[in-house]
C-alpha positions as CSV (number, residue, x, y, z in Angstrom):
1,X,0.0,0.0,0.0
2,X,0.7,3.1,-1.0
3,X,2.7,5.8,1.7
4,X,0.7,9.4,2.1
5,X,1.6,11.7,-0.6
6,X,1.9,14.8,1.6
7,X,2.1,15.9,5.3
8,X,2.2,19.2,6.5
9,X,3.5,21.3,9.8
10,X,0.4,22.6,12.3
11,X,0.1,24.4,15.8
12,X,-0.8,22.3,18.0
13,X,-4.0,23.5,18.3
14,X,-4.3,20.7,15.5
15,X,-4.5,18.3,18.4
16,X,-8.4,19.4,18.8
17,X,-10.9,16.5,18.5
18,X,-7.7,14.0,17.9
19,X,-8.8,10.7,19.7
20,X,-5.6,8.5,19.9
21,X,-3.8,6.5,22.3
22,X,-1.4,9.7,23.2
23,X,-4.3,12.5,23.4
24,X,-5.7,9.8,25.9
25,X,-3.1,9.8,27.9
26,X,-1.7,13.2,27.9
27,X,-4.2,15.4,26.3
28,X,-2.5,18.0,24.2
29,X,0.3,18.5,26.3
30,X,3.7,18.4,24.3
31,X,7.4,18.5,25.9
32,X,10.0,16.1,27.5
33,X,7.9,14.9,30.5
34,X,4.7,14.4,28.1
35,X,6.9,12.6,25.9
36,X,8.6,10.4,28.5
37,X,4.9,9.4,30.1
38,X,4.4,8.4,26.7
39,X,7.5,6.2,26.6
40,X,6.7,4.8,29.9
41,X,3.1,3.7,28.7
42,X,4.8,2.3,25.4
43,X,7.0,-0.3,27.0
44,X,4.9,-1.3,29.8
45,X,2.5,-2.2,26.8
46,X,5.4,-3.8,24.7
47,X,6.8,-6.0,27.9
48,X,3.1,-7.2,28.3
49,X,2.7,-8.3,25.0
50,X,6.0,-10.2,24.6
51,X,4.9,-11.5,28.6
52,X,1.3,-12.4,26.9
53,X,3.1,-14.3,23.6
54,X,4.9,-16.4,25.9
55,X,2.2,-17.6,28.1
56,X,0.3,-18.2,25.3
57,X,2.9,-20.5,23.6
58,X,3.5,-22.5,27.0
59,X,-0.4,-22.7,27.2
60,X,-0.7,-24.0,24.1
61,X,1.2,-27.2,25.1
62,X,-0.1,-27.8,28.8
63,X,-3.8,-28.4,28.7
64,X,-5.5,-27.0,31.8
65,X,-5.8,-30.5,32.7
66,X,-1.8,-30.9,32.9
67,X,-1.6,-27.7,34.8
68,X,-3.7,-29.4,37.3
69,X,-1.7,-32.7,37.2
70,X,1.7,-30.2,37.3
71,X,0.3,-28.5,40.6
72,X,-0.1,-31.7,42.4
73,X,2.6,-33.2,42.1
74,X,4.8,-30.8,44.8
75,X,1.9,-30.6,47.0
76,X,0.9,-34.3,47.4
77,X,4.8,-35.3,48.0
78,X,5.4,-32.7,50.1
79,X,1.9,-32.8,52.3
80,X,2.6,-37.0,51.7
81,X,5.8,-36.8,53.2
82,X,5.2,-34.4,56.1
83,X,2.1,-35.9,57.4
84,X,3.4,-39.6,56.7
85,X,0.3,-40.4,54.4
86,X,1.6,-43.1,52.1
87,X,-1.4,-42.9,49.8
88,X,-0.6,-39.2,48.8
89,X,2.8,-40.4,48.5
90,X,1.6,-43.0,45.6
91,X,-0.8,-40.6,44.5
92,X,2.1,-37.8,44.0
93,X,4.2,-40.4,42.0
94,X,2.0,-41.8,40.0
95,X,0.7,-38.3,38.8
96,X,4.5,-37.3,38.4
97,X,4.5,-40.6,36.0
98,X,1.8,-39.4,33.8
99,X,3.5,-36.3,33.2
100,X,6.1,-38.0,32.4
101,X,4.6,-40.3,30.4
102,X,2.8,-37.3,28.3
103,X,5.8,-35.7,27.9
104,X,7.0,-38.5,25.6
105,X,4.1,-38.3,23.2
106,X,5.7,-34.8,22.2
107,X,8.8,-36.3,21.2
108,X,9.0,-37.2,17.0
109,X,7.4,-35.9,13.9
110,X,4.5,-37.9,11.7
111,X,6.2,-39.5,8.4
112,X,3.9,-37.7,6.3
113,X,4.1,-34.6,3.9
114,X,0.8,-31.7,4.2
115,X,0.5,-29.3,1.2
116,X,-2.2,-26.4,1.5
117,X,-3.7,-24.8,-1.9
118,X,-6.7,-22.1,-2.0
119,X,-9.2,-22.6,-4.7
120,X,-9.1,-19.3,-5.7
121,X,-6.8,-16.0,-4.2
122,X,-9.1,-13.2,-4.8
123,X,-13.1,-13.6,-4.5
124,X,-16.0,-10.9,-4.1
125,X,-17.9,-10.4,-1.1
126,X,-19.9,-13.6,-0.5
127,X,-18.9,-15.4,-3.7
128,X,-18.1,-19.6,-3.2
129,X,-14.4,-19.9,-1.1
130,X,-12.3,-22.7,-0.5
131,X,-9.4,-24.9,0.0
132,X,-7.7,-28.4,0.2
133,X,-5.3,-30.0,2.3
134,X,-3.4,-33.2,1.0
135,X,-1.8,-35.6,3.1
136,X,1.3,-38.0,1.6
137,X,2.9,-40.9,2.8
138,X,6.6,-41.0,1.5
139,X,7.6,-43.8,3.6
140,X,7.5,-47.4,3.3
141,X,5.2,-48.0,5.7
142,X,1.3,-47.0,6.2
143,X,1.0,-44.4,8.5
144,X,-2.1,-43.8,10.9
145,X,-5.0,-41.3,10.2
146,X,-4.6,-37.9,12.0
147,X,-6.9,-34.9,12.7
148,X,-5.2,-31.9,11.0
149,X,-6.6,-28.0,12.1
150,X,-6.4,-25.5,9.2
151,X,-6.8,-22.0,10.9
152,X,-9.3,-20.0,8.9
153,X,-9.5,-16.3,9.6
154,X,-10.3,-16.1,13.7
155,X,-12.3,-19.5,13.0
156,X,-10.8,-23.1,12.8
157,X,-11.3,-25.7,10.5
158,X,-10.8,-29.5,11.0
159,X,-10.3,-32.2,8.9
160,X,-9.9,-35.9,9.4
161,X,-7.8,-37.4,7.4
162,X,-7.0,-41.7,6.9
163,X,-4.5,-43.9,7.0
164,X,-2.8,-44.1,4.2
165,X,-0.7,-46.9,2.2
166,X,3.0,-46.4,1.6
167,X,3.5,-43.7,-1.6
168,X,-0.3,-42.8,-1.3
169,X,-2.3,-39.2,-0.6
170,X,-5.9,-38.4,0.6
171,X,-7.1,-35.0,-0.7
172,X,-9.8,-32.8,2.0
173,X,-11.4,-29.9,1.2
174,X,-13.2,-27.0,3.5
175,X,-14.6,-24.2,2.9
176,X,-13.7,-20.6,3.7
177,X,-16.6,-17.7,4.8
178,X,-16.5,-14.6,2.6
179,X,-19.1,-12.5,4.6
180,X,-17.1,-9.6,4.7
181,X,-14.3,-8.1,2.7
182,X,-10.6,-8.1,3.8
183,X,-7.6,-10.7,3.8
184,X,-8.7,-13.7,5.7
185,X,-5.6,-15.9,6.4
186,X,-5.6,-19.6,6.3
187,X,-3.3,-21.9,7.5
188,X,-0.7,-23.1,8.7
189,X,-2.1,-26.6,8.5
190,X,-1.3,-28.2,11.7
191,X,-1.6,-31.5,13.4
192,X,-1.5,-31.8,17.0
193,X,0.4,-34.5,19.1
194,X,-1.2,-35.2,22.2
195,X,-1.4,-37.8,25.5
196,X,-4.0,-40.3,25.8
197,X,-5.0,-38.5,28.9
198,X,-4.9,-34.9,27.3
199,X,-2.1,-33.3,29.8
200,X,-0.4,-31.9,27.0
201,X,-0.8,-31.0,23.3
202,X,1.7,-30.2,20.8
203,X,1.0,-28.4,17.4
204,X,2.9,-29.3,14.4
205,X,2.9,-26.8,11.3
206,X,3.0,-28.3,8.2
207,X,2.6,-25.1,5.9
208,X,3.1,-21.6,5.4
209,X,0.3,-19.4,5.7
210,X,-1.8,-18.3,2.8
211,X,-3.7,-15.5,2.3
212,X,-6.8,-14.8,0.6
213,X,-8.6,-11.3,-0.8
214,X,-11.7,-10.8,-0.4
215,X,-13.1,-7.9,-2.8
216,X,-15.9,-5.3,-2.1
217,X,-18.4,-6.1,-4.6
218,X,-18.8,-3.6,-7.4
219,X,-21.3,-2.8,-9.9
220,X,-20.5,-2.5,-13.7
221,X,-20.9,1.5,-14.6
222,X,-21.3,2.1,-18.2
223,X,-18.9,4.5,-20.1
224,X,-21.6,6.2,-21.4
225,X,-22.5,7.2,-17.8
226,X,-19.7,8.8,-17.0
227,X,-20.8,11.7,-19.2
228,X,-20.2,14.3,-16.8
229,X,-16.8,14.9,-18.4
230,X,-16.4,17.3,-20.8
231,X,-13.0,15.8,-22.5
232,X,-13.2,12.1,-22.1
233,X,-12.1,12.1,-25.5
234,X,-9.0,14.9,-25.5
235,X,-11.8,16.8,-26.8
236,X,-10.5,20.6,-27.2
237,X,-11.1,22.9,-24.5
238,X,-11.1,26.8,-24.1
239,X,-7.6,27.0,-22.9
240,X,-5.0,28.4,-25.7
241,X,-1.9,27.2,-27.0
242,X,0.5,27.2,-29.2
243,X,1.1,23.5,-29.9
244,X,-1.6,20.8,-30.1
245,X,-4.1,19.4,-32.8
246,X,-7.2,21.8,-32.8
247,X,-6.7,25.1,-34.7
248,X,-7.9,27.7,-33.4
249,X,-6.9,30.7,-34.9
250,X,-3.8,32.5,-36.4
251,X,-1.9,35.6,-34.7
252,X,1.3,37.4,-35.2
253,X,4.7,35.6,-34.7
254,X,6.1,36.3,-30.7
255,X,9.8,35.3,-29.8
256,X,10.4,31.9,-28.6
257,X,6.9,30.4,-31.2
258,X,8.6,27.6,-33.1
259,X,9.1,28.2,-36.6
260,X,7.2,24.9,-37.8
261,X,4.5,26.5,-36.9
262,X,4.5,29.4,-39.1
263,X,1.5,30.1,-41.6
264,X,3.2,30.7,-44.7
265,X,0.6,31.5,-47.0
266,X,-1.0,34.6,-44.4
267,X,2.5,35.6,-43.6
268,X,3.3,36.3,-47.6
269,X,-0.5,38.0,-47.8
270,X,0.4,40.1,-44.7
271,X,4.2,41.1,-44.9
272,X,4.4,39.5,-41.3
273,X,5.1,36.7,-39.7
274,X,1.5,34.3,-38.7
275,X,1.9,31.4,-36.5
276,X,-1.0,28.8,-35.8
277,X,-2.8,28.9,-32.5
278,X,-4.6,25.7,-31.3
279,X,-7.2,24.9,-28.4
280,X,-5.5,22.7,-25.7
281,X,-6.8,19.2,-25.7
282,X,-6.0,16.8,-22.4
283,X,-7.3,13.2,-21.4
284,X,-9.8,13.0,-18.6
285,X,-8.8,12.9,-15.2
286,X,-10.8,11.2,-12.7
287,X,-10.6,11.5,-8.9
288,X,-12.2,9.3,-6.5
289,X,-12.0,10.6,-3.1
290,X,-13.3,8.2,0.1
291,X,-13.4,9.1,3.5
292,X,-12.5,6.8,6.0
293,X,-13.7,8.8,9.4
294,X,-16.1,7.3,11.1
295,X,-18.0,10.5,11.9
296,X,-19.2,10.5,8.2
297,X,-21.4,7.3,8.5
298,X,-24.0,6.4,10.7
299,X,-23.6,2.6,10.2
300,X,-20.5,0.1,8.9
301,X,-23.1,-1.1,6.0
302,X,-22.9,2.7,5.1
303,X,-19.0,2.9,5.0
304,X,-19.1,-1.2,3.1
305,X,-21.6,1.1,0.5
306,X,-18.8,3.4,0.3
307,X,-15.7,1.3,-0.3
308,X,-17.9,-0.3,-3.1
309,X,-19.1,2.5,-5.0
310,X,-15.3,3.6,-4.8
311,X,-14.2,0.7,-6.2
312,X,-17.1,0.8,-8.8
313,X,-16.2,4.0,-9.9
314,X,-11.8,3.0,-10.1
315,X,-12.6,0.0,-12.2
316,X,-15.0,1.3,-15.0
317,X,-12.1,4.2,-15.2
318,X,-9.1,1.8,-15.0
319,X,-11.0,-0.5,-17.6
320,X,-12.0,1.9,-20.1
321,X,-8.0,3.0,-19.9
322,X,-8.6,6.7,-18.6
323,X,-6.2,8.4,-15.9
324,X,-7.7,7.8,-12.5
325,X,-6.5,8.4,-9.0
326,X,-8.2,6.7,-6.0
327,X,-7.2,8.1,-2.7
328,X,-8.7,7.5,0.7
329,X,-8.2,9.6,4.1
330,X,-5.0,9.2,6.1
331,X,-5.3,7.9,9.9
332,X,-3.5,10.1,12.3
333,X,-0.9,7.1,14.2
334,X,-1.9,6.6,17.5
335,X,1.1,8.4,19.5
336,X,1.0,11.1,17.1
337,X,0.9,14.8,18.3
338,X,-1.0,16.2,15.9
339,X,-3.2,15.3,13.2
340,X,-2.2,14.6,9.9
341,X,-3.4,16.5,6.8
342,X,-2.6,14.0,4.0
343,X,-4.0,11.4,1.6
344,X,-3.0,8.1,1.0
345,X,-3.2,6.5,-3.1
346,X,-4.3,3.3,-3.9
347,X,-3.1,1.4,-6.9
348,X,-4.8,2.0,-10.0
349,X,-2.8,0.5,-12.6
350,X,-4.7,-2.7,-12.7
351,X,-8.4,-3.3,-11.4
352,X,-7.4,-6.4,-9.9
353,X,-4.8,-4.1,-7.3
354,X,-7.1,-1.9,-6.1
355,X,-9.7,-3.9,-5.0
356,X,-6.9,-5.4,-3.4
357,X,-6.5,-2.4,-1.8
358,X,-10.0,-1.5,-1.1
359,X,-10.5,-4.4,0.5
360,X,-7.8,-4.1,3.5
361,X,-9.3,-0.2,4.3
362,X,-11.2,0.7,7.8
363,X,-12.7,3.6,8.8
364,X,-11.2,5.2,12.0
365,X,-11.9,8.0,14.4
366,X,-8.3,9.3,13.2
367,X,-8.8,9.5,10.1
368,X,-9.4,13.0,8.0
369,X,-13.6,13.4,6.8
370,X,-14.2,14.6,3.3
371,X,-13.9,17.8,3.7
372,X,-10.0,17.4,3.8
373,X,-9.7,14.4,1.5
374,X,-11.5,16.7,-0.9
375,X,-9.4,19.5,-0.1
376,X,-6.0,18.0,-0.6
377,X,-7.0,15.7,-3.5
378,X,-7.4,18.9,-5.3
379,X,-4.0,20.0,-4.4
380,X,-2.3,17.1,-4.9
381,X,-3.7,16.5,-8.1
382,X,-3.5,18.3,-11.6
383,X,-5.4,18.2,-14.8
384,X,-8.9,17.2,-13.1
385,X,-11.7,16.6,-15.0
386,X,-14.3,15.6,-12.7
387,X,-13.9,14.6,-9.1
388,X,-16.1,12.1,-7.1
389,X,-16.6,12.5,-3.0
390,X,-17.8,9.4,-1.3
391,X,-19.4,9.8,1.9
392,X,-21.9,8.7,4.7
393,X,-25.5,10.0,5.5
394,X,-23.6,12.2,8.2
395,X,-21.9,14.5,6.3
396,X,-23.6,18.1,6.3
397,X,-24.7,20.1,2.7
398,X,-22.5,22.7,4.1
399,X,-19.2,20.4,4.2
400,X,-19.8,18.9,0.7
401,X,-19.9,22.4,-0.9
402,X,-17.0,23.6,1.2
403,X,-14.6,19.8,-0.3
404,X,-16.1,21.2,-4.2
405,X,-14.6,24.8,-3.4
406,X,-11.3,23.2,-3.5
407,X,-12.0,21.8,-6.8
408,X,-11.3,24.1,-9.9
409,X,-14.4,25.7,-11.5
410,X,-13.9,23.6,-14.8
411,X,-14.1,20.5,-12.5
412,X,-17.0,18.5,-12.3
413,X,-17.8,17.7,-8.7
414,X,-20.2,14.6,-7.9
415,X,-20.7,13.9,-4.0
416,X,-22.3,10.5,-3.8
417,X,-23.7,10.0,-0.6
418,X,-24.3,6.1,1.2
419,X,-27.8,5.9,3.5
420,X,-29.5,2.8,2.6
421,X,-31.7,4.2,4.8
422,X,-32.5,7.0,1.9
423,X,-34.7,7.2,-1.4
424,X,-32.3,7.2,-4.1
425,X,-32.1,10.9,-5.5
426,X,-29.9,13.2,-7.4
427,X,-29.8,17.4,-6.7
428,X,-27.3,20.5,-7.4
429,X,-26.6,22.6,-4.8
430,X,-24.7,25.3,-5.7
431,X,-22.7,23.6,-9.5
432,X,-22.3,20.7,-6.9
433,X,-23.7,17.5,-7.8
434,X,-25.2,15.1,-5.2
435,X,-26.2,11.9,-5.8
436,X,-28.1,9.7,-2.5
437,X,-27.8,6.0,-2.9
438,X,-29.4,3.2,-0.8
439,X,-27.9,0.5,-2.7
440,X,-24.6,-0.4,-5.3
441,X,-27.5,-0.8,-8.1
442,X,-28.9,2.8,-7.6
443,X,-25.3,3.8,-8.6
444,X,-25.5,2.8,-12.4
445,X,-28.7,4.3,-12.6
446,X,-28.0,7.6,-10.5
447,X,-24.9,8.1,-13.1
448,X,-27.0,8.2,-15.8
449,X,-29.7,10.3,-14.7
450,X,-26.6,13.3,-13.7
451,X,-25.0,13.0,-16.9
452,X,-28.5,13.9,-18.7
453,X,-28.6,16.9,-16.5
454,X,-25.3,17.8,-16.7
């Protein structure tokens, strides 16, 4: 993913409304002790998760069970031996034997080889997902059956795979949920090696992790509704000069006009020197802008709306080969002291990569509304033809005129606004275009009513 393409220097009244680990703990203060409070918090939190990791990998041999079996050991010798009982003397052996005893099932590997393979790498939102684990035997031997665990985002997927004959494999699929967008990781496959009793269990990985994308779902948006822009084609516009395919008009010869562009035939009628003049022609330029705070939706099915008319809108552009830049709000870090004022671009030199994209982006607190995203997406970017602002129900008139006053006056602004909660409709306020969709469909058909008006 692409780095933010511009930062800039406030006063720290920029802190105001920032809601971050560090504005938690220190407000808006800002010097050495601040900064050192800060530092304290930091690696008390670092030390406790390293502490946490480490429990957690101890815990994930001893069962609760073994801890049990672990704790009684000391305490029936040492109450066995103290008091004389004899029986809690056996009974603290015989439990120090079963540990032993378990710990010997954790010794050795299975003969066997475990490949992982996904069905598919990228899927949409709620499309078919899947994958298969097969199990070899290279030895010369059969080999038991074993229960293998294929972690599958935070759920877990098990499998129960058979004996098998030397030189033979057993193939198992499972499916994978795709309820939501994002990368869901799956894997590693793992088998686990434990007592008969269940005192301890040991995980074996078998495979590398693999990842799989899951896409917002888009709607195809005709070319033709993309009308609003008045040069899709390089069409000529009003701007003048002195190099380009549409003639406009002939004047008098300036120093520094290239000679090749000299009107002969007018310069011998008028004694003096004629060059051409031409009307500037350019290829579209499309700008999708998305906010990612959380204060400009009411709902996440508003903000999932969003991220998939976004995508919409980047795809039809990327397809139909025009120049488009996608860029989404920044998120302030959490230790940061002020907010920053900067946008972050998403790839758009395949459709395939920013979907990718698209489909790893949260809305945060942090994160800069559209009136900013709108503001520095004009600023950051030249030659715009028409500029799309996607948004929540919560965003105010007044704030979507004040992200198309950044805008150029020859750029077409569209503000498409996600309440499922709405009736579809389409208004100007103020050369400002607003379209209200409740759902991806109304987006095909919202398009092609504006670019009629317009």
């Amino acid at each position: 993913m692409s780095s933010p393409r511009r930062a800039e220097s406030h006063s720290p009244a920029d802190s105001a409304g920032l809601t971050n680990a560090r504005t938690r703990i220190v407000g808006a203060r800002t010097g050495a002790l601040a900064d050192l409070v800060v530092a304290i918090v930091r690696f008390f939190a670092l030390a406790g998760s390293t502490i946490g990791r480490a429990a957690a990998r101890i815990a994930t041999v001893v069962t609760p069970l073994g801890w049990v079996v672990l704790a009684l050991v000391p305490v029936t010798l040492a109450l066995g031996y103290t008091l004389g009982w004899v029986e809690l003397v056996v009974v603290g052996w015989a439990t120090a034997v079963l540990a032993v005893i378990a710990l010997v099932y954790l010794v050795g590997r299975s003969p066997f080889d475990v490949s992982l393979e996904l069905l598919h790498r990228r899927v949409v939102v709620g499309d078919p997902a899947g994958g298969a684990v097969t199990l070899h035997n290279p030895t010369g031997r059969r080999v038991l059956g074993v229960t293998v665990e294929i972690p599958v985002g935070v759920g877990l997927a098990e499998l129960a795979m058979p004996s098998l004959r030397p030189g033979a494999s057993f193939t198992n699929g499972f499916a994978i949920p795709t309820l939501r967008r994002g990368v869901i990781p799956v894997g590693p496959v793992r088998t686990v090696r434990a007592d008969p009793i269940g005192l301890v269990r040991r995980e074996l990985i078998w495979t590398e992790t693999e990842n799989l994308v899951v896409h917002p779902r888009t709607v195809g948006v005709p070319s033709t509704s993309t009308g609003l822009i008045r040069d899709l084609e390089g069409r000529p516009t009003r701007d003048l000069t002195s190099s380009d395919v549409a003639f406009h008009a002939l004047r008098e010869y300036q120093t520094g006009d290239e000679r090749r562009y000299i009107h002969w035939k007018s310069t011998a009628k008028t004694g003096t020197y004629m060059v051409r003049q031409f009307e500037q022609t350019r290829r579209s330029h499309l700008v999708v802008a998305l906010s990612l705070a959380t204060s400009d939706y009411a709902t996440e099915e508003e903000f999932e709306l969003a991220v998939s008319v976004a995508g919409s809108l980047g795809v039809r552009a990327i397809r139909d080969g025009r120049t488009v830049s996608v860029v989404v709000s920044t998120v302030t870090p959490e230790f940061a002291k002020r907010k920053i004022y900067a946008v972050r671009a998403l790839a758009t030199h395949l459709p395939s990569r920013l979907l990718d994209d698209l489909a790893v982006v949260e809305a945060a607190s942090a994160a800069l509304g559209i009136r900013d995203v709108g503001r520095i997406a004009a600023e950051d970017n030249a030659g715009i033809s028409v500029a799309f602002l996607v948004c929540g129900s919560l965003v105010t008139p007044s704030e979507l005129r004040a992200a198309s006053h950044s805008f150029p006056v020859d750029v077409a602004v569209v503000a498409i606004v996600c309440d499922p909660d709405a009736v579809p409709g389409f208004r100007r306020v103020a050369g400002l275009s607003v379209l209200t969709i409740g759902y991806l469909e109304d987006l095909r058909i919202a398009l092609a009513r504006s670019a009629a008006v317009a």
